[in-house]
N, CA, C and O atoms as CSV, one atom per row, in Angstrom:
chain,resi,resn,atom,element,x,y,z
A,1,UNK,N,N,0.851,-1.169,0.000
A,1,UNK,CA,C,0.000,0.000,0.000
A,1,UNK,C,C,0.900,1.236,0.000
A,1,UNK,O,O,1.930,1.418,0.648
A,2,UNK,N,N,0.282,2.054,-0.875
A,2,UNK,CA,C,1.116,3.273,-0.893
A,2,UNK,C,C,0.806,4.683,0.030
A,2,UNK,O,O,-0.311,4.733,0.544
A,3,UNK,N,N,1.617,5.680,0.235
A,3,UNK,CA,C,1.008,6.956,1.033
A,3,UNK,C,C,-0.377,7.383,0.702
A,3,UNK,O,O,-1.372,7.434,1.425
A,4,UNK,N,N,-0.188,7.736,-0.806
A,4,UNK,CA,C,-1.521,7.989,-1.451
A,4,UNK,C,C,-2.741,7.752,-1.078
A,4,UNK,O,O,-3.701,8.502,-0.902
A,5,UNK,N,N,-2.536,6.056,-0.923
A,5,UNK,CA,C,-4.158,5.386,-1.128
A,5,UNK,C,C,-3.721,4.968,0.418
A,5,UNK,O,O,-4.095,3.801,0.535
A,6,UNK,N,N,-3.115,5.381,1.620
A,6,UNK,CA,C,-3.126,5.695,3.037
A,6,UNK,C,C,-4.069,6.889,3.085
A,6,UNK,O,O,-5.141,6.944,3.686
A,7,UNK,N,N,-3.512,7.800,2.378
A,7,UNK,CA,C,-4.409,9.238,2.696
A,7,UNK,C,C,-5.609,9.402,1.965
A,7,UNK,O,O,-6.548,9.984,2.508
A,8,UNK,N,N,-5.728,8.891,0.598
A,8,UNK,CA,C,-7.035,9.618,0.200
A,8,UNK,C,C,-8.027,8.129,-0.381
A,8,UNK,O,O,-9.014,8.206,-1.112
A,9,UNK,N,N,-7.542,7.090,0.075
A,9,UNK,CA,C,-8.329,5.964,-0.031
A,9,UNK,C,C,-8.188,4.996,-1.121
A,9,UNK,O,O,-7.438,5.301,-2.049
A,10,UNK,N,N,-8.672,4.110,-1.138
A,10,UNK,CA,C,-8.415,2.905,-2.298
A,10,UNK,C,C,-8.999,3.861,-3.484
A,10,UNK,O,O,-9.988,4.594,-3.494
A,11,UNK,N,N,-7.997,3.576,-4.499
A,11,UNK,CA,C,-8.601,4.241,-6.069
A,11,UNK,C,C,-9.967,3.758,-6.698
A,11,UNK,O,O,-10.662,4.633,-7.215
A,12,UNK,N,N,-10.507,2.213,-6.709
A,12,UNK,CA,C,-11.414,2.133,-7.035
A,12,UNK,C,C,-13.012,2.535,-6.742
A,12,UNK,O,O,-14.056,2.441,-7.388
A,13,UNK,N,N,-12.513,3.204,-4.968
A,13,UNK,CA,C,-13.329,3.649,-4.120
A,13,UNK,C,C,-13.435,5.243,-4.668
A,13,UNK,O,O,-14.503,5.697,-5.079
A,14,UNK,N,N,-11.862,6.243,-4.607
A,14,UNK,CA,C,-12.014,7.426,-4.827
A,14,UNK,C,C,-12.495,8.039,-6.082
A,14,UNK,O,O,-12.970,9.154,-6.296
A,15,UNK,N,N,-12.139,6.564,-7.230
A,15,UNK,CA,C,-13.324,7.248,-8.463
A,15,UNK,C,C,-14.234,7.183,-8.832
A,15,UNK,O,O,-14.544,7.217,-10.022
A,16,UNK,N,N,-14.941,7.068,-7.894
A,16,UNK,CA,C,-16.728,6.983,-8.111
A,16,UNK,C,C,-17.205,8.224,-8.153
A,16,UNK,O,O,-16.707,9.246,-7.681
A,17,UNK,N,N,-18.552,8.029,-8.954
A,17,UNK,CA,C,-19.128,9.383,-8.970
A,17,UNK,C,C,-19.630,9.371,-7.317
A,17,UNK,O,O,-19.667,8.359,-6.618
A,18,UNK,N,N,-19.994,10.722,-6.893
A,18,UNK,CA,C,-20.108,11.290,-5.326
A,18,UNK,C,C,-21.082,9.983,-4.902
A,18,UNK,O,O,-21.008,9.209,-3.947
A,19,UNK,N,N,-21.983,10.071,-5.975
A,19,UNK,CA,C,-23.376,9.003,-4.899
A,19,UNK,C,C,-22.924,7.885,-4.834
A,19,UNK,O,O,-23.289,7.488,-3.728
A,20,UNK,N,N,-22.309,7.038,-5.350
A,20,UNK,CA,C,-21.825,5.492,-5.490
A,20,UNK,C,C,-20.653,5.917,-4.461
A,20,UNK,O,O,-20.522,5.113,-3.537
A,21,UNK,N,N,-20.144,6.559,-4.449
A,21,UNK,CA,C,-19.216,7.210,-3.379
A,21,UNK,C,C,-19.544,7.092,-1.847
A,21,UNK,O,O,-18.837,6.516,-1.020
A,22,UNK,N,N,-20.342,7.522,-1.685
A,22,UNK,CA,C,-21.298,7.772,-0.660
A,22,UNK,C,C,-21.979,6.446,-0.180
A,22,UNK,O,O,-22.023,6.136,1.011
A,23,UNK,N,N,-22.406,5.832,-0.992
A,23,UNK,CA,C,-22.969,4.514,-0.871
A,23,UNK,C,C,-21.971,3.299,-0.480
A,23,UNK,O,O,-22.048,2.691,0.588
A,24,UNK,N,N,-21.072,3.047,-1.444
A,24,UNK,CA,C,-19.927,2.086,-0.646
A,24,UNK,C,C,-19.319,2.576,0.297
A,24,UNK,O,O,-18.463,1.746,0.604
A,25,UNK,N,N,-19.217,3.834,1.247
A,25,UNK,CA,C,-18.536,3.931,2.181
A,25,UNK,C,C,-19.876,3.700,3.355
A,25,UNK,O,O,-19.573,3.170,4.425
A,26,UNK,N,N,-20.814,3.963,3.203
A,26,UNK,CA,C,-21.904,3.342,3.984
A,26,UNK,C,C,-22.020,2.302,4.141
A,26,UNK,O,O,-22.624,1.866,5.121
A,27,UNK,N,N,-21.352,1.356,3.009
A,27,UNK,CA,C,-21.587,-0.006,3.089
A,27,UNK,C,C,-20.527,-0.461,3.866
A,27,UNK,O,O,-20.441,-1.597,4.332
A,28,UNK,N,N,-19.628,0.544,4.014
A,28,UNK,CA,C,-18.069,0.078,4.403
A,28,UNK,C,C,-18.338,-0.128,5.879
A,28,UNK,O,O,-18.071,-1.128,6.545
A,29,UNK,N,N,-19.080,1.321,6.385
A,29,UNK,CA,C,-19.539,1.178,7.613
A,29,UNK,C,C,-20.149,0.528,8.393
A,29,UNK,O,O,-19.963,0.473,9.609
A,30,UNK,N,N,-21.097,-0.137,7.633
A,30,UNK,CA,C,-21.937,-1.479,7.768
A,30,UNK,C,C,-21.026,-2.764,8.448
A,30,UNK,O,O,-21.050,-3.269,9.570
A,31,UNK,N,N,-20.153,-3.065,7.130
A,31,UNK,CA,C,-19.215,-4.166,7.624
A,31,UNK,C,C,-18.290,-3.824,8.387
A,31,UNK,O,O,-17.715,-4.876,8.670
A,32,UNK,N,N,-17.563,-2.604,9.131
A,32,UNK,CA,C,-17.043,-2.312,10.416
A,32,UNK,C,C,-18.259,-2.895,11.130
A,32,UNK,O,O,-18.091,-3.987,11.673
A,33,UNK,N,N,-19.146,-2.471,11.186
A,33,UNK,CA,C,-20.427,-2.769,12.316
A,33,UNK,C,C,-19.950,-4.003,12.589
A,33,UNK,O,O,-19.320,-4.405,13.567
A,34,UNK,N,N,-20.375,-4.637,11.476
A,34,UNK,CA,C,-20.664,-6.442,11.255
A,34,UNK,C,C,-19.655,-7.095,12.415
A,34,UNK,O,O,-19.877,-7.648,13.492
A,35,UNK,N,N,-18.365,-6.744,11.633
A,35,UNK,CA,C,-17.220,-7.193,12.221
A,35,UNK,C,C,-16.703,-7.319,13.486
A,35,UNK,O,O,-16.274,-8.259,14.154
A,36,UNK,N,N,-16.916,-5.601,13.725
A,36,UNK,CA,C,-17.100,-5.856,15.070
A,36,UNK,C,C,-17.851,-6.406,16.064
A,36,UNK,O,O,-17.620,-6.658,17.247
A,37,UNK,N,N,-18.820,-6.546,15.333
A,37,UNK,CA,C,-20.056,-7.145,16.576
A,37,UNK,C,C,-20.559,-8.948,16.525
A,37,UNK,O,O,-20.862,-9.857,17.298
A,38,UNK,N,N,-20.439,-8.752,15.461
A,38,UNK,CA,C,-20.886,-10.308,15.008
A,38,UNK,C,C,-19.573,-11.333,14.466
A,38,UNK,O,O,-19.636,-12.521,14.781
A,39,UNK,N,N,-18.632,-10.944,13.817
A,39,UNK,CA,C,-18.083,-11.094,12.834
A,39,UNK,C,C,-18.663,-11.668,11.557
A,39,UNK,O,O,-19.885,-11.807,11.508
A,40,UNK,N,N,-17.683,-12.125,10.194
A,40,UNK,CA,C,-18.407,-12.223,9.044
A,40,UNK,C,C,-18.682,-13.976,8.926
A,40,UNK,O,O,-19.517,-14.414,8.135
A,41,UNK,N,N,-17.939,-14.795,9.736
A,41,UNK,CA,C,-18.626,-16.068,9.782
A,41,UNK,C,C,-18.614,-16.622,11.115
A,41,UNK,O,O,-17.879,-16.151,11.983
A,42,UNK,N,N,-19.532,-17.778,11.364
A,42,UNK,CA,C,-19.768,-18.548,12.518
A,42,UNK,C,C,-19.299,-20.090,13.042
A,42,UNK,O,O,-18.980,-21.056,12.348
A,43,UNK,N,N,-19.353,-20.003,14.169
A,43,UNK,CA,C,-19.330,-21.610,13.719
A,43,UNK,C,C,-20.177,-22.738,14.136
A,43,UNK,O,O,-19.953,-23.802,14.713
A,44,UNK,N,N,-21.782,-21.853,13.399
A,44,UNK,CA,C,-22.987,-22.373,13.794
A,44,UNK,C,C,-24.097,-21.626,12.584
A,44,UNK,O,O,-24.113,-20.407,12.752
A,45,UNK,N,N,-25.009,-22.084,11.427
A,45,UNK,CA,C,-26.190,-21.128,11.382
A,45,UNK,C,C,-26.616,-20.809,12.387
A,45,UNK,O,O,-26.426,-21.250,13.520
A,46,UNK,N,N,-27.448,-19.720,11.877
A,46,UNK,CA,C,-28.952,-19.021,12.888
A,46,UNK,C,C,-28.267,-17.662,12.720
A,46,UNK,O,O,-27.284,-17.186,12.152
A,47,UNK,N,N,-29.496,-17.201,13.664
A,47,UNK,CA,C,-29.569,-16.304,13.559
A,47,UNK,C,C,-29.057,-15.141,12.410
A,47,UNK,O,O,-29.615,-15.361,11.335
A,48,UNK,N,N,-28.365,-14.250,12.374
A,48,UNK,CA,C,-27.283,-13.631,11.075
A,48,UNK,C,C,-26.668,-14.346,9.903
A,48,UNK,O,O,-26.539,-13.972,8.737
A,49,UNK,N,N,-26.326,-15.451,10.489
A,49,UNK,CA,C,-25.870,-16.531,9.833
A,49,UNK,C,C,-26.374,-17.360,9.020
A,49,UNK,O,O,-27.180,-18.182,9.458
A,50,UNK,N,N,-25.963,-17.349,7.389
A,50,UNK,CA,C,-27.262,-18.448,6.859
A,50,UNK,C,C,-26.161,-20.093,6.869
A,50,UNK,O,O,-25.032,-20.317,7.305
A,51,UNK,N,N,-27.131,-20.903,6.202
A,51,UNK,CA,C,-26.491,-22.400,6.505
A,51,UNK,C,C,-24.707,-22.559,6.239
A,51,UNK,O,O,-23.995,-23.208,7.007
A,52,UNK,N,N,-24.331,-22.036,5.351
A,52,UNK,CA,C,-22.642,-22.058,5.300
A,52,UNK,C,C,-21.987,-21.222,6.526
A,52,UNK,O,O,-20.771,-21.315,6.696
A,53,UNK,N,N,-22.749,-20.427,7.363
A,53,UNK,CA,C,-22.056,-20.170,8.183
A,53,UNK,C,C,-21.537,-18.723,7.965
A,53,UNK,O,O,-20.615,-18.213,8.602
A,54,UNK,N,N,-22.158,-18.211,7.109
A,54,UNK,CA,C,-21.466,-16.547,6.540
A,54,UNK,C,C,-22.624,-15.646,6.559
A,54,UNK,O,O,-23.741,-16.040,6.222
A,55,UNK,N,N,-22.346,-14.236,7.011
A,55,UNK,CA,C,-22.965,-13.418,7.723
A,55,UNK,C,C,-24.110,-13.096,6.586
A,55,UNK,O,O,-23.693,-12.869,5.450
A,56,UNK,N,N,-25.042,-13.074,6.743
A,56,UNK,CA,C,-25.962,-12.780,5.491
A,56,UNK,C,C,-25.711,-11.207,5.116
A,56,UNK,O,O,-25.362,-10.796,4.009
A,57,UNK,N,N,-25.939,-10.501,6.159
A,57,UNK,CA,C,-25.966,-9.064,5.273
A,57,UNK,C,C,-24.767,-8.155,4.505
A,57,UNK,O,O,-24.705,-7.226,3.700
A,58,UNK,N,N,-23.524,-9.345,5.555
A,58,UNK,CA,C,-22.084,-9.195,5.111
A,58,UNK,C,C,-22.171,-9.548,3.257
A,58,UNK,O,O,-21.557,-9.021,2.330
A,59,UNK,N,N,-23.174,-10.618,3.269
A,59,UNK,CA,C,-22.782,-11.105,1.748
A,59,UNK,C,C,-23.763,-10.146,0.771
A,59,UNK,O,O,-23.574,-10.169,-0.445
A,60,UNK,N,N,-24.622,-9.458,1.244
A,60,UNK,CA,C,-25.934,-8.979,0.701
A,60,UNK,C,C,-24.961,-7.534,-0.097
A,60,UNK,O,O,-25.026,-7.131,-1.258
A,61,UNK,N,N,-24.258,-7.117,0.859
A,61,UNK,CA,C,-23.258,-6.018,0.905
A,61,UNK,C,C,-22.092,-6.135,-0.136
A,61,UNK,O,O,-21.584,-5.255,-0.831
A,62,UNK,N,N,-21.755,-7.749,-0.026
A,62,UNK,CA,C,-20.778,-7.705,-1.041
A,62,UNK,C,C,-21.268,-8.065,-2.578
A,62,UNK,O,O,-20.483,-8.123,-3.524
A,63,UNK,N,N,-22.326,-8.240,-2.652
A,63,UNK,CA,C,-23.258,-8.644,-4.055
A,63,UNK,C,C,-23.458,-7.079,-4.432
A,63,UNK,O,O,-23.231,-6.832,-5.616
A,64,UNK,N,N,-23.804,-6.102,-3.709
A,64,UNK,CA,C,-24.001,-4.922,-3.828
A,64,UNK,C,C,-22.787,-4.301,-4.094
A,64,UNK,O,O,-22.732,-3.975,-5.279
A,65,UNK,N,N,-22.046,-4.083,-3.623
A,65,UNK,CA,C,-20.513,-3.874,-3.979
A,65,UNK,C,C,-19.732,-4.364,-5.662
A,65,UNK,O,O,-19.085,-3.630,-6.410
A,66,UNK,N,N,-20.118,-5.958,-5.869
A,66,UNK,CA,C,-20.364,-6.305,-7.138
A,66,UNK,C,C,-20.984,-6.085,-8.440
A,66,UNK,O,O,-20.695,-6.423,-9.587
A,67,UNK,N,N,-22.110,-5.281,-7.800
A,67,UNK,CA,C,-22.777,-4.567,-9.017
A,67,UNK,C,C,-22.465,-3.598,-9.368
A,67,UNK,O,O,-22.409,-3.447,-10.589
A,68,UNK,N,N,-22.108,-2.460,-8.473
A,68,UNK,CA,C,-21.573,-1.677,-8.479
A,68,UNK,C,C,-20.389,-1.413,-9.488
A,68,UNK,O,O,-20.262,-0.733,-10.506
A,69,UNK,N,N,-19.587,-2.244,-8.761
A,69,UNK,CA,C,-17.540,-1.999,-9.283
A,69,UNK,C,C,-16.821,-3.209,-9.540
A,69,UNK,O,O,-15.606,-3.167,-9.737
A,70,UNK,N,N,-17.425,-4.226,-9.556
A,70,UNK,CA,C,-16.880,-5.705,-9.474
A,70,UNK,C,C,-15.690,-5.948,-8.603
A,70,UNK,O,O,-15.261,-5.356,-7.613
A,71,UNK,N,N,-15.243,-7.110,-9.340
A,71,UNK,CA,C,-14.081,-7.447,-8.562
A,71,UNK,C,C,-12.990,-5.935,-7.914
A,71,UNK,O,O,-12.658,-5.899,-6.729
A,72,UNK,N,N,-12.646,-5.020,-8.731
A,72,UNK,CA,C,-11.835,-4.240,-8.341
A,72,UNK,C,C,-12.383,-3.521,-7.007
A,72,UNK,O,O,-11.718,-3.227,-6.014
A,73,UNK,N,N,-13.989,-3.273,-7.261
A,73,UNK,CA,C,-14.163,-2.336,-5.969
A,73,UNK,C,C,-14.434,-3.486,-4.483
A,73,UNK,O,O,-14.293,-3.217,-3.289
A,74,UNK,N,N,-14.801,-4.610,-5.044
A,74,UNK,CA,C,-14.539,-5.491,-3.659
A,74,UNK,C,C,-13.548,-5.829,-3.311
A,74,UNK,O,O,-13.581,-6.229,-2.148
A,75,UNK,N,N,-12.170,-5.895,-3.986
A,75,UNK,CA,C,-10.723,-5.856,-3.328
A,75,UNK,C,C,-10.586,-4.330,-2.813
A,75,UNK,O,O,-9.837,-4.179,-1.848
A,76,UNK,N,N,-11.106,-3.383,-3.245
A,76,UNK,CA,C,-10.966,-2.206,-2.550
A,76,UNK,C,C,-11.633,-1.861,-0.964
A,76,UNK,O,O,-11.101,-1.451,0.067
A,77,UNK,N,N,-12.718,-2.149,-1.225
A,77,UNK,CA,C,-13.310,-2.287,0.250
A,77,UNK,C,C,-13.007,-3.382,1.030
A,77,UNK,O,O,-13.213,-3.113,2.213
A,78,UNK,N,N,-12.448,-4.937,0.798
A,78,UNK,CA,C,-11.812,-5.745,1.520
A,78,UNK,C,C,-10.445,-5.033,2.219
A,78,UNK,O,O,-10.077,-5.305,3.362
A,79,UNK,N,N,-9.872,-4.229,1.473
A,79,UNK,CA,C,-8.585,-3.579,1.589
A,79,UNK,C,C,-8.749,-2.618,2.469
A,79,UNK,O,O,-7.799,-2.264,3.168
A,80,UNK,N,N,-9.577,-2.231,2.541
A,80,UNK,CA,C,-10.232,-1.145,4.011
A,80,UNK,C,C,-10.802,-1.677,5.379
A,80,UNK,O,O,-10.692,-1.383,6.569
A,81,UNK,N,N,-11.450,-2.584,4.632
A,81,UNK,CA,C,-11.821,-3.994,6.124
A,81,UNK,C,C,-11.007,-4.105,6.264
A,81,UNK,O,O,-11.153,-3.557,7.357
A,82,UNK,N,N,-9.411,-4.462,6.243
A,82,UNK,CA,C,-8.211,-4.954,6.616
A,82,UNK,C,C,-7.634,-3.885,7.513
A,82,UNK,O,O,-7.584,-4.108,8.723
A,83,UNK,N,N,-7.216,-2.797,7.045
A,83,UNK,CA,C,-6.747,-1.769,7.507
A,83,UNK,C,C,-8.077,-1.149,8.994
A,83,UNK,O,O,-7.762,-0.426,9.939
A,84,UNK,N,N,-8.919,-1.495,8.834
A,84,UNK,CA,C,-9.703,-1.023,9.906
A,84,UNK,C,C,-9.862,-1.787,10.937
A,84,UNK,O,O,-10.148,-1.306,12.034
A,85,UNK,N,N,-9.709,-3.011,10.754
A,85,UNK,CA,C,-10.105,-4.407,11.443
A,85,UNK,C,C,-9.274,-5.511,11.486
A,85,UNK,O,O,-9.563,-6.444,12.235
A,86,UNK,N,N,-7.997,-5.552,10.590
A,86,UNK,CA,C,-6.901,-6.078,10.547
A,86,UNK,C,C,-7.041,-7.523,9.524
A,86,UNK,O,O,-8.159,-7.947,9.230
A,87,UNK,N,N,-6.133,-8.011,9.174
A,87,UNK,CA,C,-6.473,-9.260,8.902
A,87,UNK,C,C,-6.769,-10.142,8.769
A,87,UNK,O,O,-6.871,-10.528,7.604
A,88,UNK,N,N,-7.155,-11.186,10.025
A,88,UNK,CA,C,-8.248,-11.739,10.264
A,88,UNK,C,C,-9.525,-11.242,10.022
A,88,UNK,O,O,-10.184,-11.963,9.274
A,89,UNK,N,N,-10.052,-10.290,10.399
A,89,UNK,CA,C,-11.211,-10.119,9.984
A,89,UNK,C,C,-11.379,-9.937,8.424
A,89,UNK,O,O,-12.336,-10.200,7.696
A,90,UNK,N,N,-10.514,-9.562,8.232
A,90,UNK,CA,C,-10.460,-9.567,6.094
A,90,UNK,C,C,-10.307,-10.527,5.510
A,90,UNK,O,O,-10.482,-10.495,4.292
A,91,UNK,N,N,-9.817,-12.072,6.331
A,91,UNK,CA,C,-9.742,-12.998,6.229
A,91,UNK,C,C,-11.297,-14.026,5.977
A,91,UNK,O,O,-11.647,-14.601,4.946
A,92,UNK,N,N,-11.940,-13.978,7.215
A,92,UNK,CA,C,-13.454,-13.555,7.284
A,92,UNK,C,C,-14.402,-13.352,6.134
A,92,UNK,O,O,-15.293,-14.027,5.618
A,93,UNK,N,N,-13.638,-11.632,5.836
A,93,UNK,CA,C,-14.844,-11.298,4.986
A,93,UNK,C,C,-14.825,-12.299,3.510
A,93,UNK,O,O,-15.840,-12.655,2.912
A,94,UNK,N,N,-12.944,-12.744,2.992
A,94,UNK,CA,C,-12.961,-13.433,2.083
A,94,UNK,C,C,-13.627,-14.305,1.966
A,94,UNK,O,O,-14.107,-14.329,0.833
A,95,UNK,N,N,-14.156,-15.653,3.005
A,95,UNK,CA,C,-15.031,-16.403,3.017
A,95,UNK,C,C,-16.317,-16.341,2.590
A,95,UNK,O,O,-16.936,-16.988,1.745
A,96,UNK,N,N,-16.761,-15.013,3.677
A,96,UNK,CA,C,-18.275,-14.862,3.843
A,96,UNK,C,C,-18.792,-14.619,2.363
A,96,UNK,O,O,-19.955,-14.945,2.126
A,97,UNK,N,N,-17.937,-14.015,1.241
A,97,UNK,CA,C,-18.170,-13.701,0.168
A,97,UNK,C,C,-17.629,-14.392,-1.185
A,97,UNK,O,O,-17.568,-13.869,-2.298
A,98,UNK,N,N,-17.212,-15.831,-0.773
A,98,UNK,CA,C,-17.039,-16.834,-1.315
A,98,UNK,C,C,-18.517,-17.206,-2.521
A,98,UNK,O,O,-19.689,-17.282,-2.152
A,99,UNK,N,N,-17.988,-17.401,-4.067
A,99,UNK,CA,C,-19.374,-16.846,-4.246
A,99,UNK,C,C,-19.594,-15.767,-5.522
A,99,UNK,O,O,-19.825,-15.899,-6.724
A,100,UNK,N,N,-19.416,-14.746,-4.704
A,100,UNK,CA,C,-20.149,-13.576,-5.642
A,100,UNK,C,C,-19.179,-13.003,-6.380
A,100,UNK,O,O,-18.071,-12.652,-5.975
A,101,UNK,N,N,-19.700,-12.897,-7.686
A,101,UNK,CA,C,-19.192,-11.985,-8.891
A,101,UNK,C,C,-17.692,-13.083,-9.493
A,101,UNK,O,O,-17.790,-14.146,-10.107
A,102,UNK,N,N,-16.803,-12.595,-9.193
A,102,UNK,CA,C,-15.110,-13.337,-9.722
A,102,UNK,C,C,-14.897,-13.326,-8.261
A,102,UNK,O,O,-13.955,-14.103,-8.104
A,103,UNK,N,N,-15.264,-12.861,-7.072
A,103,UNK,CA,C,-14.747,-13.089,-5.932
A,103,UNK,C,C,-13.921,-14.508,-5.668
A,103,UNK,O,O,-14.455,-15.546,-6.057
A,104,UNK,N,N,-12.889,-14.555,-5.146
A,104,UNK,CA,C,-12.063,-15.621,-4.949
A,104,UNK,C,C,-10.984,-15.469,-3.880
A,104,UNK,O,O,-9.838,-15.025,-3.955
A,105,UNK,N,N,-11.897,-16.116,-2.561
A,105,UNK,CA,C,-10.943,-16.168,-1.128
A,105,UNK,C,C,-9.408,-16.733,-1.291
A,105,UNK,O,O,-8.667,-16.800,-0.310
């Protein structure tokens, strides 16, 4: 990672138009939530959790993220889960989003 995208954020994130802008960093916020509170998998369904064991809204988020920007903008926001929440939990999210779009844990 470079100074740059330390200071003014992942590129696939900073070139969005304002509203898609606005929207994946809401989503970003979301999965801080997640992470912190729940994390992105279990080692049980129920509740949050659907039968594989991965956070449902974590994945709802990353399908949304996919439509959006594909693969590039979900390595971008994984890349911010990391830096916010560290590795393991980015570890996590790779799973939970095992799956969608070219995604590949």
């Amino acid at each position: 990672m470079n100074l740059i995208t330390l200071l003014f954020g992942e590129p696939a994130i900073r070139t969005l138009d304002s509203m898609r802008k606005a929207e994946v960093k809401s989503l970003i916020e979301k999965l801080v939530r997640i992470g912190q509170t729940d994390d992105f998998l279990s080692l049980a369904p129920g509740g949050p959790f659907n039968m594989q064991m991965h956070h449902r809204e974590a994945r709802e988020i990353g399908q949304r993220v996919n439509e959006i920007g594909g693969l590039p903008l979900m390595e971008a926001v994984r890349n911010t889960i990391k830096r916010r929440l560290k590795a393991v939990m980015a570890e996590h999210l790779d799973h939970a989003w095992k799956g969608i779009g070219d995604w590949k844990p």
